[in-house]
N, C-alpha and C positions, 0 to 999 in steps of 0.2 A: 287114461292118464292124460292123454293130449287135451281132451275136453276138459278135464280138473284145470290142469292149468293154463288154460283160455280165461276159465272162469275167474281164477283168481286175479288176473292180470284183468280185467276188465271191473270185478271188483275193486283193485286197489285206483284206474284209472277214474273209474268213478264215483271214491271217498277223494282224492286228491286232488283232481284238477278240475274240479268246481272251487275249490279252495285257490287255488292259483290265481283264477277268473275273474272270478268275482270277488274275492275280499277287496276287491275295487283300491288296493293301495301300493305303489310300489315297494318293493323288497330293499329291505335298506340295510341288510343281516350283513355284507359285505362291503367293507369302504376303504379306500388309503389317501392318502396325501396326494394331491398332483398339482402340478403346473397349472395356475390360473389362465396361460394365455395357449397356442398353439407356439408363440413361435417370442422367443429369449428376447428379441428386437428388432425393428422393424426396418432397421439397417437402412443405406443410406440416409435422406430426408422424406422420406414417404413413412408414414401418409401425411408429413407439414409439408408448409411452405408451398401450396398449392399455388402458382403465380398467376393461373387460368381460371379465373371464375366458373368457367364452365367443367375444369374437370372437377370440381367437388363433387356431381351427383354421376363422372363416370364410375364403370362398374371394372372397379379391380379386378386383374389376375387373380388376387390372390387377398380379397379382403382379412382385414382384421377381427381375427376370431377370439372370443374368449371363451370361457367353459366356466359354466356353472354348474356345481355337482347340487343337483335338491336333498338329496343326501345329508350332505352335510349342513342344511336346514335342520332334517327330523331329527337326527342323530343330536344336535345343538340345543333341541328343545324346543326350538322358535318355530316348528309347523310340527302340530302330533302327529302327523302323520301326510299323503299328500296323494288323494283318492281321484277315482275315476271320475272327471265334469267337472272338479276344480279349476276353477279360473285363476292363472296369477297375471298379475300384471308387473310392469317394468320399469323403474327410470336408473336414470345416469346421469352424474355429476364429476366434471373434468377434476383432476387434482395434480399439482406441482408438487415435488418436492426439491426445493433449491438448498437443499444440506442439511438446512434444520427440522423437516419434518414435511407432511401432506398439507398444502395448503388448497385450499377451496375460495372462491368467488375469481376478482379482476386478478389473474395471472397467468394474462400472458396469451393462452392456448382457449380456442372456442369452438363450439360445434360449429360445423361448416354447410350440414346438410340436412335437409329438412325433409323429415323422415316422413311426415305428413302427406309430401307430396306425392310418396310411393307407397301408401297405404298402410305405413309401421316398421318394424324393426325387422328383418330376419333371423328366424332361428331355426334350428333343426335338432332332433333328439336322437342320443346312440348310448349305447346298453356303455360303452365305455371312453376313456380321457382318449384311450390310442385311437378306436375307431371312427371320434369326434375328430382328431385332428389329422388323420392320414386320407381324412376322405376329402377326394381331388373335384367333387361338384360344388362349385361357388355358388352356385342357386340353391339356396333351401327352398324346402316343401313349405315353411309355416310360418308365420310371421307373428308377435305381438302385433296386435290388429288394432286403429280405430285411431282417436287426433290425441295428440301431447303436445305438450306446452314446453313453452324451450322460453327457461327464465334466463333474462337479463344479469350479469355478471353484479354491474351496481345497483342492481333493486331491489326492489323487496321481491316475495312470490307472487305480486298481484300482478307486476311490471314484466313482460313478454312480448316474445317478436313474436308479430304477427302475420308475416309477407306467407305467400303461395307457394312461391316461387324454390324448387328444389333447389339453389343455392342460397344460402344464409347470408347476405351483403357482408363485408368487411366491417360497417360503419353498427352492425348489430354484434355485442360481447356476449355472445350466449354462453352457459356455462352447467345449466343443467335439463336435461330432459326428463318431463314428469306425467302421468295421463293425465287427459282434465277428466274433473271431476262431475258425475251427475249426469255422465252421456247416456242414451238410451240408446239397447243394442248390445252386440258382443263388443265387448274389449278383452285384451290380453290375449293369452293363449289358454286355451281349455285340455286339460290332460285328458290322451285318448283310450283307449283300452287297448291299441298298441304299445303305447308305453308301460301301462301297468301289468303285463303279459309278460313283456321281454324286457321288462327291468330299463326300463329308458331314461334315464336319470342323468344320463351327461349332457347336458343341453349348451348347443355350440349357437353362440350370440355373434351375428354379425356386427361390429363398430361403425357406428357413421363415421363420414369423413372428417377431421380436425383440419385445422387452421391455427397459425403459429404469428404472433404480433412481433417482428424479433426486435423491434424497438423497447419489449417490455422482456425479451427474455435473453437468458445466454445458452450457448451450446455446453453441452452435460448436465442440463437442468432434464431432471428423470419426470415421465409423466404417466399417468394412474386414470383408471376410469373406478369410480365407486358403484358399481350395477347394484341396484335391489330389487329382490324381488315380495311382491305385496299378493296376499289373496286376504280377502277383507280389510283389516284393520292390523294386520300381522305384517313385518316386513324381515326378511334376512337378506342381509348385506356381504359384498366380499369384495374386498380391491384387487382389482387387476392390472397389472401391469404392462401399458403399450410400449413405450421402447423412450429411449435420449432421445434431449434435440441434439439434433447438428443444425442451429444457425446459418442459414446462408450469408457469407463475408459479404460483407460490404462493399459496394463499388471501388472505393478506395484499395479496397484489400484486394479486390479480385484484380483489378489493374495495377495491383504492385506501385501506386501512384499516391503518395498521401498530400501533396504538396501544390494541388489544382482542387480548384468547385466542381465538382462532376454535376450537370444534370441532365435528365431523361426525358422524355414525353414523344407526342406523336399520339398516333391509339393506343398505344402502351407504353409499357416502361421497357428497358433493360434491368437486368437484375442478376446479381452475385450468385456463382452456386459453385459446386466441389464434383458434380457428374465430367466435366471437360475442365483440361486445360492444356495449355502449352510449357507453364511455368510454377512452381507452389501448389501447386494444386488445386488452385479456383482458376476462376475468368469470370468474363462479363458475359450476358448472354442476352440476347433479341426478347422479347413479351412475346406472346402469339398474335397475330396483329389477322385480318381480314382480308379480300383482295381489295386491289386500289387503296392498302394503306400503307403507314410509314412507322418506324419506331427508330428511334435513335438515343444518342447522348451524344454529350457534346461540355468543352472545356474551355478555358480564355487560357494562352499560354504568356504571363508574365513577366517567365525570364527569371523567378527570384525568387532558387531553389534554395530548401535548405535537408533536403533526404535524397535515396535513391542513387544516382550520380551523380548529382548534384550542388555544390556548397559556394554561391556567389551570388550578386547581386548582377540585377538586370547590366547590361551593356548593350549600347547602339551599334558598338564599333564590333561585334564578337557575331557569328552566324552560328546558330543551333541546330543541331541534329535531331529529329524525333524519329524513334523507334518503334517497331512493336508485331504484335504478331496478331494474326487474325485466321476466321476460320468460316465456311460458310457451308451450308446444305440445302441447296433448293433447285426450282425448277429455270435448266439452264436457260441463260441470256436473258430471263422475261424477270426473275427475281432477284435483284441485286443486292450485292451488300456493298458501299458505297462511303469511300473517304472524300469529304470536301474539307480544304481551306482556303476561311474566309469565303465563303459561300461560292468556290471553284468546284467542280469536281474531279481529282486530282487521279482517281482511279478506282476501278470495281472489281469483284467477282461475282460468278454466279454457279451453279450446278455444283457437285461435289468434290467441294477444295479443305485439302488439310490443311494444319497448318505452317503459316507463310510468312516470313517476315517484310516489313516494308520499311521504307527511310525516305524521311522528306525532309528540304532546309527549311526552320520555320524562325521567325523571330518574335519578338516580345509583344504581346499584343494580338498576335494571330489568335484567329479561332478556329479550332480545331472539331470539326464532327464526323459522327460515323454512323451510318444510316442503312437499314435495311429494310427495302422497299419490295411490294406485290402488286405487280401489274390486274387487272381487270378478270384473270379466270385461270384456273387449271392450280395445283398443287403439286410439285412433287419432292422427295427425297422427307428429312425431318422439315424441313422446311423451318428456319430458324439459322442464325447466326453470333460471333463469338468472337471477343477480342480481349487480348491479353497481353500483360509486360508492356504498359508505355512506360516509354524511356527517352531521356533529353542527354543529351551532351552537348559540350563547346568542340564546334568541327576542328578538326587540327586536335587536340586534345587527346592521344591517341595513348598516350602509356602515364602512370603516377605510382610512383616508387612506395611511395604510401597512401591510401585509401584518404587524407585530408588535402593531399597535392594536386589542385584540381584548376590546371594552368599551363598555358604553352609556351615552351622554351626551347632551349637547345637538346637538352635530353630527348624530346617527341622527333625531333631533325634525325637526334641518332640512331635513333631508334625507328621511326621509316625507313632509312636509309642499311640500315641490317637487315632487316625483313626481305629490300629490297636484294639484298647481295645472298640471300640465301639461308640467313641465319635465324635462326628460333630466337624468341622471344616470348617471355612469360608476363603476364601483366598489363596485356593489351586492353581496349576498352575499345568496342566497337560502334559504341554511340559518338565517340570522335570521327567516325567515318564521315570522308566529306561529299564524297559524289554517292553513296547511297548503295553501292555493289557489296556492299558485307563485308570489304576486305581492305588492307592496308597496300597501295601501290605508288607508282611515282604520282600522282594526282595530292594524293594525303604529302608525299615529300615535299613535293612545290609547293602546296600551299602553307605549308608548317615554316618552313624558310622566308616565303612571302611576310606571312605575318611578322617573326622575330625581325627582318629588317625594316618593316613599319613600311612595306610598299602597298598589302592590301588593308 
């Protein structure tokens, strides 16, 4: 009896699972709906807004995965089927959609990385949507293989970057990736007889790095990759969805400041973002600069506010208060972050400082910069720095009963002079501060008095 049924069980192993094996095609009897991407959004600004040329071809934590079911190819009708040695191959094309729908070419958002210079796309195959996205190896086994063409935003197909180099320059708008055509050799991905075995049908696509023009875009503009995949002359498509922009604010916006020219330079820029702040939730923040270099920004301070704390025209006779807060993380004493006015340098820090507020009397006309500088070797900490909330007042100017009262009188006398005796007060304005201590003392009395009798 034991031997009968050995037999039959070796029998039935060997009607069926030649059939398994070999009918060289995946099994597509089972399918459902899933999530095109691994993950809802990509939260924060990553993967935009790369400010470091150089990180577009790092290799993420936690790159941008999408899922392509081939499945829902066969099932669609657009591949009969998808056998053992089939080659497909891959492109992708960026899409916005700014409320009205998917749009395609010059908008906004470009490939950043140039897959060419890493031998193709990453992808990896798994029997399923969960298996594809809970698996914690950022390095796939298998790649779409061989050169593609990364078409220009305004040109036709013929019109393509053509640099080496694994970053995609800013001054190139790419906007879709395509194989070229005619190469000799393998391209794409060739389906294995592991996948056709254990049903390998969810195929998880690594995203190259994007780049965000935020001159051309606004934050909650939603963005889309179109993946298709081609074997001969056949192609199925599916949009997937990478996440919103969040725009980084503007130098303006992140210094709380609309009413000065802000500019940048150095080896790099400074530039807006929403990761730190001290106030609103931006600030300004350092470029990545080299050793032996310098990045700053820098203002002309006029005197002839009309936002902020400010609503007056310039005055010769009136002393100004600037405010603000800063932040710094690098290698102590040797990397500094650095206020000068008028080409002094008024004060620095360096190694890991929170943040701190400062106060300096400036008048109309000063220039105002702020500089974070790399001595000749060694890195440490984030290495980068951060300023936030400039703020201007007229010294003495210490209380306004309404938010247009922006003037020193007798009320600002009274009103030192309570503080002084002990008593609370609401409605203070600390950019009135005149010697720079953060706080309201006999200093701010005497000179609030000075003033209203026309002595200083």
């Amino acid at each position: 009896m034991k031997c009968y049924r050995l037999l039959v069980v070796l029998t039935v192993i060997l009607i069926f699972y030649p059939m398994t094996v070999y009918s060289g095609c995946l099994n597509c009897v089972i399918s459902a709906p899933i999530a095109r991407g691994c993950e809802q959004s990509q939260g924060s600004c990553l993967p935009f807004d790369f400010e470091n040329i150089n990180d577009y071809c790092s290799q993420n934590s936690e790159p941008n995965r999408a899922i392509f079911e081939i499945c829902d190819c066969v099932d669609d009708g657009v591949f009969e089927n998808v056998v053992l040695g089939d080659v497909l191959d891959i492109s992708m094309e960026i899409l916005v959609d700014r409320g009205s729908g998917l749009e395609s070419g010059d908008n906004g958002v470009y490939w950043a990385e140039n897959v060419n210079s890493t031998g193709g796309i990453p992808m990896q195959t798994y029997s399923s949507t969960v298996d594809a996205c809970s698996d914690t190896d950022t390095t796939p086994d298998f790649m779409f293989s061989g050169q593609f063409q990364y078409l220009l935003a305004l040109g036709s197909q013929g019109d393509v970057y053509l640099g080496t180099s694994c970053a995609i320059p800013d001054s190139n708008r790419v906007v879709k990736i395509m194989p070229v055509n005619g190469q000799q050799g393998s391209h794409g991905y060739t389906v294995t007889e592991d996948d056709v075995i254990n049903n390998r049908c969810s195929w998880r696509i690594d995203i190259p790095n994007i780049r965000v023009d935020s001159n051309m875009t606004v934050g909650g503009e939603k963005v889309y990759v179109n993946i298709c995949l081609s074997r001969e002359d056949v192609w199925c498509c599916y949009v997937i969805y990478i996440g919103e922009l969040c725009c980084p604010p503007s130098l303006e916006e992140s210094l709380d400041q609309y009413d000065l020219v802000w500019t940048t330079g150095g080896h790099n820029n400074w530039f807006g973002q929403i990761e730190e702040s001290q106030y609103d939730g931006d600030a300004a923040q350092s470029g990545p600069i080299d050793h032996n270099s310098e990045t700053w920004i820098q203002t002309i301070f006029f005197g002839n506010m009309t936002s902020g704390t400010l609503s007056y025209a310039a005055s010769e006779t009136l002393k100004y208060n600037l405010s603000f807060y800063w932040k710094v993380s690098s290698e102590l004493d040797y990397d500094n972050l650095e206020f000068w006015l008028n080409d002094q340098l008024k004060t620095q820090i360096s190694g890991e400082v929170d943040w701190e507020r400062q106060s300096f009397v400036v008048s109309p006309s000063d220039t105002l910069k702020w500089s974070y500088e790399k001595n000749g070797s060694s890195t440490d900490h984030l290495d980068t720095a951060w300023l936030d909330h400039v703020m201007f007042g007229i010294l003495g100017d210490i209380y306004r009963p309404t938010p247009d009262q922006k003037e020193i009188n007798l009320a600002d006398a009274i009103v030192a002079l309570q503080i002084l005796a002990g008593i609370d007060r609401s409605g203070i304005y600390l950019e009135g501060d005149v010697n720079g201590d953060g706080k309201i003392s006999l200093v701010e009395a005497i000179y609030i008095l000075e003033i209203i009798a026309g002595t200083r």
